[in-house]
C-alpha positions in Angstrom: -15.3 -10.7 90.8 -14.9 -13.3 87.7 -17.7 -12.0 86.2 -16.5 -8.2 86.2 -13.4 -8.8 84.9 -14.7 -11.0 82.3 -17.0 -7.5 80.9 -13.8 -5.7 81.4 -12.1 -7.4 79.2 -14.7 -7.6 76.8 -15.3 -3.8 76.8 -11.7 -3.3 76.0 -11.8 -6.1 72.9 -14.7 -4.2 71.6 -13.0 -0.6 71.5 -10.0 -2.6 69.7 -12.5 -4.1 67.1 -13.9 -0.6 66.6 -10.2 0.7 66.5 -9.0 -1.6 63.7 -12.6 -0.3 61.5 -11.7 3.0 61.8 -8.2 2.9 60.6 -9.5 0.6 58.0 -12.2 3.1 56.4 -9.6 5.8 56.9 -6.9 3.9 54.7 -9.6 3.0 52.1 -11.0 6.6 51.5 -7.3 7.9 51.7 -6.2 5.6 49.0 -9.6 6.6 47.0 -9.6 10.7 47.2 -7.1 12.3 49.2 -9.0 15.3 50.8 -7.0 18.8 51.1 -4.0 20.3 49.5 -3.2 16.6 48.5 -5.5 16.2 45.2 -4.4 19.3 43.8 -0.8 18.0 42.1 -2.8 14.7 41.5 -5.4 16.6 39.4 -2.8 18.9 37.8 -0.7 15.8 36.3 -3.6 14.6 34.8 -4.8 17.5 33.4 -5.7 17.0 29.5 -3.3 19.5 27.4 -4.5 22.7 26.3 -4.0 24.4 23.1 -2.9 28.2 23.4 -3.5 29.0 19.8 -5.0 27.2 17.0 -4.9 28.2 13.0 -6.8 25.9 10.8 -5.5 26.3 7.1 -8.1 25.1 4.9 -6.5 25.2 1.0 -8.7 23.4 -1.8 -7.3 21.8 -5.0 -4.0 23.6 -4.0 -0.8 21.3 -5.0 -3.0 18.0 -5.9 -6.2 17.9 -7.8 -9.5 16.7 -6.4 -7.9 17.4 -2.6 -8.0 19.9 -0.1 -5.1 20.4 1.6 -5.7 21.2 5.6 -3.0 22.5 7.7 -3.2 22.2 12.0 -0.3 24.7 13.3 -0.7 24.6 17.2 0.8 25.9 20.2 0.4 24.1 23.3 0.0 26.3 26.9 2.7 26.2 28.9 2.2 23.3 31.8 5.1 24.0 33.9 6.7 20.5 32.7 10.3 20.5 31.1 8.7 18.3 27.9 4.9 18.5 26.4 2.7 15.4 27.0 1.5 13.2 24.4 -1.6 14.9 22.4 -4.3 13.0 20.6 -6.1 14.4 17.3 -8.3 13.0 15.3 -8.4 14.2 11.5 -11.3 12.4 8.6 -10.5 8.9 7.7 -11.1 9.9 4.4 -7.8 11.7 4.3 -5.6 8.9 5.3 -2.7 9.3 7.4 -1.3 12.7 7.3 1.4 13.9 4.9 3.8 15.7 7.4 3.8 15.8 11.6 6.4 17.7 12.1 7.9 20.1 15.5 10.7 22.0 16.2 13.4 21.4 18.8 13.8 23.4 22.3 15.3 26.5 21.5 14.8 26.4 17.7 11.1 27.3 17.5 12.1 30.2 14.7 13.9 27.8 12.5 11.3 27.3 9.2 9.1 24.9 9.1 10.7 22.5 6.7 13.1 22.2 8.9 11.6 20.6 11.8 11.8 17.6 13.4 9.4 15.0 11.4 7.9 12.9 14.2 6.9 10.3 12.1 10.8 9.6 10.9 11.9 9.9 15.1 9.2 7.3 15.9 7.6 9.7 18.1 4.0 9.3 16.3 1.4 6.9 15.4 -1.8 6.8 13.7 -4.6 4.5 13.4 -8.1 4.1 11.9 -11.2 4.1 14.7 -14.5 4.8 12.7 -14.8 7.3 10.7 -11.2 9.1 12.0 -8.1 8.8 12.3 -6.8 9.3 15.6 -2.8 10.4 15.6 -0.7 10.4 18.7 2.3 12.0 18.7 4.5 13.4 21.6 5.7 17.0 20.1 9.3 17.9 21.0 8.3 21.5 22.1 5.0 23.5 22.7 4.6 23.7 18.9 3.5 21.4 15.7 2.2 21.4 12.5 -0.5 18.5 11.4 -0.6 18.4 7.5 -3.1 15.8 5.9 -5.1 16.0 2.0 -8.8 15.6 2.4 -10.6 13.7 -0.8 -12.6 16.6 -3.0 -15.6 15.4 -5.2 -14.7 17.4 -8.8 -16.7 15.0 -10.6 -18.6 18.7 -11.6 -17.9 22.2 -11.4 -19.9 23.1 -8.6 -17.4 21.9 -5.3 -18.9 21.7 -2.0 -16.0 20.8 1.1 -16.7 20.7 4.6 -14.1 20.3 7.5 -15.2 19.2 10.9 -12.7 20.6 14.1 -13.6 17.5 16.6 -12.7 19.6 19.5 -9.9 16.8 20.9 -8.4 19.9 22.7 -9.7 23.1 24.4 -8.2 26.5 22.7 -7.7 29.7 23.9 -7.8 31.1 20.0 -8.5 29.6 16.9 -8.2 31.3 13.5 -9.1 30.2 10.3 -7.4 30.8 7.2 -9.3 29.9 3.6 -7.3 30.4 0.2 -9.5 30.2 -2.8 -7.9 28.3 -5.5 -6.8 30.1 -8.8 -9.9 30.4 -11.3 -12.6 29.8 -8.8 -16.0 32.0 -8.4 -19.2 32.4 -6.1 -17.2 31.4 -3.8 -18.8 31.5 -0.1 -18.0 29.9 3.4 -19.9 28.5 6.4 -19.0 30.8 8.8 -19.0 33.6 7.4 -15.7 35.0 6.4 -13.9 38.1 6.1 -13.6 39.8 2.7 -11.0 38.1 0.6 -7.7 39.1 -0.1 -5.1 38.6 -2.7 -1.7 37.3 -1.0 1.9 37.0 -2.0 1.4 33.8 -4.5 -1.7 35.4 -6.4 -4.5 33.8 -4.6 -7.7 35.1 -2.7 -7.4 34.3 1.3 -9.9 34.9 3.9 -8.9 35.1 7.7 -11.8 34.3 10.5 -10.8 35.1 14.1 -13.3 32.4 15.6 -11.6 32.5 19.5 -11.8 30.3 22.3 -13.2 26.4 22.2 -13.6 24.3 24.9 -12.8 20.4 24.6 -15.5 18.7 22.7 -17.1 21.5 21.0 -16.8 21.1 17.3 -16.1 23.3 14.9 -17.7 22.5 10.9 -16.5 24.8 8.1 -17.7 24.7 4.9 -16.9 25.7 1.2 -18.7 26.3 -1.9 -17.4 27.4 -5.1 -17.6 26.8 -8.7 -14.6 26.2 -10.8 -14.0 24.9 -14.3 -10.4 24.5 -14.7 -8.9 21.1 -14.2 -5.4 22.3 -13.0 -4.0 23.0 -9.4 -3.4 26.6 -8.1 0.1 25.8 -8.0 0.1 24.2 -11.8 -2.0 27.5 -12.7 0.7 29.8 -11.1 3.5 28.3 -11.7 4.3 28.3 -7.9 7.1 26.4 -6.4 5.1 23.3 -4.9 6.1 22.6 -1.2 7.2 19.0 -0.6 5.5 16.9 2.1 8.5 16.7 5.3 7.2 13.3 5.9 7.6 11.9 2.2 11.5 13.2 2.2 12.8 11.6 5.8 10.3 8.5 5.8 11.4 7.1 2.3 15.0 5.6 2.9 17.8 6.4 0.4 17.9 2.7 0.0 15.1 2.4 -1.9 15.5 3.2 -5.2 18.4 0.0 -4.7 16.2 -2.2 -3.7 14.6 -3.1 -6.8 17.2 -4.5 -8.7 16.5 -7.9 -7.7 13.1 -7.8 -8.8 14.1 -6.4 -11.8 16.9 -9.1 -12.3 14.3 -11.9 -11.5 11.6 -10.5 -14.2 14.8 -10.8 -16.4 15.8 -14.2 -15.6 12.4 -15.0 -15.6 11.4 -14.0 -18.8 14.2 -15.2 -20.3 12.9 -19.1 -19.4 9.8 -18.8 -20.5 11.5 -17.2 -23.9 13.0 -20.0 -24.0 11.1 -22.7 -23.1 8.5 -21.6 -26.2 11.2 -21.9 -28.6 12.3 -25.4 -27.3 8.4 -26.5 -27.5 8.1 -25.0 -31.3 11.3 -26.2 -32.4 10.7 -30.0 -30.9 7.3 -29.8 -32.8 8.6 -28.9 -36.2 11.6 -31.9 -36.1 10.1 -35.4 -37.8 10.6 -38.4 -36.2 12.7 -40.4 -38.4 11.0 -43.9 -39.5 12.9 -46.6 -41.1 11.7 -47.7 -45.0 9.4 -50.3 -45.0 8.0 -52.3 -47.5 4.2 -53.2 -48.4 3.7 -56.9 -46.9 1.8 -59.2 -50.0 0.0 -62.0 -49.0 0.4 -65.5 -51.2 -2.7 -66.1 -52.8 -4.5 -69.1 -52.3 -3.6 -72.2 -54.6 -1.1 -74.2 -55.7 2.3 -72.6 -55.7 5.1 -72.8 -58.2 7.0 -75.9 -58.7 9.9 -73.3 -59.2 9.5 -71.6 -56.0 11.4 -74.5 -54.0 14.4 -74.3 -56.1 14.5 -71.1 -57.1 18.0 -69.5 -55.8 18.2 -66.6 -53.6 18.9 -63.3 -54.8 21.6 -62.0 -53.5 21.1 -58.6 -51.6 22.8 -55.4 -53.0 25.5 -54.3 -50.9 24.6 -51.1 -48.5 27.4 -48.9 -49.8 26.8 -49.9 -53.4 23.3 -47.6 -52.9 25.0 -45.3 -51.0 27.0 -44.4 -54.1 24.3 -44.3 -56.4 23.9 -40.7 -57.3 20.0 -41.2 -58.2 18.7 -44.4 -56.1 16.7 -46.2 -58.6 12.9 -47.3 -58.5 12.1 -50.0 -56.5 10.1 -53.2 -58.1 8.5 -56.4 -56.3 7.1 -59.7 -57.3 3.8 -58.8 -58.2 3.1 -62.7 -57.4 5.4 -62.9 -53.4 6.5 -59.5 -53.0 10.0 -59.9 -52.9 12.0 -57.1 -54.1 13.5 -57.3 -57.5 16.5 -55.8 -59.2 16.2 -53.8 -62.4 18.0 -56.7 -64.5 16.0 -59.4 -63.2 13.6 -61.4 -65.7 11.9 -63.9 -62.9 11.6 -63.7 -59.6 14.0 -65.6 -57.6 12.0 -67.1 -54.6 8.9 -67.9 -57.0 10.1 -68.3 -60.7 7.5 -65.4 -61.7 8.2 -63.3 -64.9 8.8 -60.0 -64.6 5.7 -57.8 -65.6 7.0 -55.9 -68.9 10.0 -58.2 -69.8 
């Protein structure tokens, strides 16, 4: 009886044990992939955006010389959501961080372009160097943007050469390509193949290339070839109203052009020292130090001396204002025997009894 009662109860801690596994893995694989109707919202909020349309304005030697000036104007598909996610592009490193980032706000989509939201200046972008791009982030305020950058140009000769690679960041339902010669250019031909050129509103030859749809990751290279032998810009050749970057206007502070006086003051100031510390050194270098008369020293020769030396009466010295009077100081004389100085009436010497030489 002890004994069945004893597997009884270990039958029924067993089916527990197995219990506790089951609801264990259940909860694990749950928490892993939710099966069903469950993943689809999961898989639709972290869905990569997608780019509706895509025009890729390629522009070379346009407003700067030896650049190429690309222009990105995309529409985002609609996502359902109230705001657009943040997008990623990458653009060549060679082309620095872009000149203008720039979308409009809900509602004002028709507005011109310049007068967009730059979201540089509304901290609502950042780029940042990663090999051999430049990857910039920006959270645009409606389903569409413009990306603006200047690619470097080798002009270093006549015959240019340019190619532009689309990275394929983003998937696109349509992507158009729009190519402006620039003024003065010839044998001018594109990689792929464009449409036959035509002259536009500001005097220059553009070519439009309907490419269609990319998916994400496939890339896109364009390239230009052309020669060219004048050294100005299409706009400097046309006289065309050159279109200001939005970025330069709202990200340089009206402040600025104040905030060098100080640097300017302390040049001054410190120009000023060193002036002046030259002119002390020179001036302190031309001045003589002043050094007191002093008369040669005579030795007594060897010998006997005088017997008139002893006894021989001081002289008495001239009075300091007396040669201060004197309108031409007279010649000094000495002894020729001790040295001593001498008037110019004196016939001996008064310390030794010498005659004067001459008298």
């Amino acid at each position: 009886m002890f004994r069945h009662s004893m597997k009884k109860k270990g039958c029924v801690l067993a089916a527990l044990r197995r219990f506790r596994l089951f609801v264990l893995l259940t909860t694990l694989i749950l928490s892993v992939a939710p099966p069903g109707a469950s993943a689809i919202p999961s898989a639709q909020a972290q869905a990569a955006p997608r780019l509706a349309t895509l025009a890729i304005d390629v522009w070379p030697e346009y407003d700067r010389l030896g650049t190429v000036l690309v222009i990105y104007r995309g529409e985002l598909a609609a996502s359902g959501a109230p705001t657009p996610g943040p997008v990623k592009l990458r653009i060549p490193a060679s082309a620095g961080e872009p000149s203008a980032l720039a979308s409009p706000e809900p509602g004002k989509e028709t507005t011109p372009v310049n007068q967009w939201t730059d979201l540089f200046a509304a901290k609502k972008a950042s780029a940042s160097q990663s090999g051999d791009w430049i990857e910039v982030t920006f959270s645009p305020l409606s389903r569409l943007f413009t990306l603006e950058f200047y690619d470097k140009l080798n002009t270093v000769t006549f015959d240019r050469r340019y190619t532009l690679t689309w990275p394929g960041d983003m998937a696109a339902d349509a992507i158009t390509l729009n190519v402006r010669e620039p003024f003065g250019a010839s044998s001018f031909q594109a990689t792929p193949a464009l449409s036959p050129g035509a002259r536009d509103d500001e005097g220059l030859v553009a070519h439009l290339l309907t490419v269609g749809a990319l998916n994400a990751g496939q890339t896109l290279p364009i390239t230009l070839t052309y020669r060219r032998e004048d050294k100005r810009t299409s706009v400097e050749a046309l006289q065309l109203a050159t279109p200001t970057p939005t970025r330069q206007l709202v990200s340089i502070p009206a402040a600025s052009t104040t905030s060098q006086w100080p640097l300017v003051v302390a040049l001054g100031v410190g120009l000023a020292l060193i002036f002046g510390g030259v002119v002390w050194y020179l001036r302190s270098r031309s001045k003589q130090a002043y050094r007191p008369y002093a008369p040669p020293r005579y030795t007594h020769p060897k010998g006997r001396r005088s017997v008139r030396t002893a006894s021989a009466p001081r002289a008495r010295p001239q009075p300091v204002a007396m040669r201060l009077v004197e309108d031409e100081p007279e010649e000094k004389i000495y002894c020729t025997q001790c040295g001593k100085p001498l008037n110019a009436d004196d016939t001996f010497c008064s310390r030794c009894g010498t005659r004067v030489k001459d008298k």
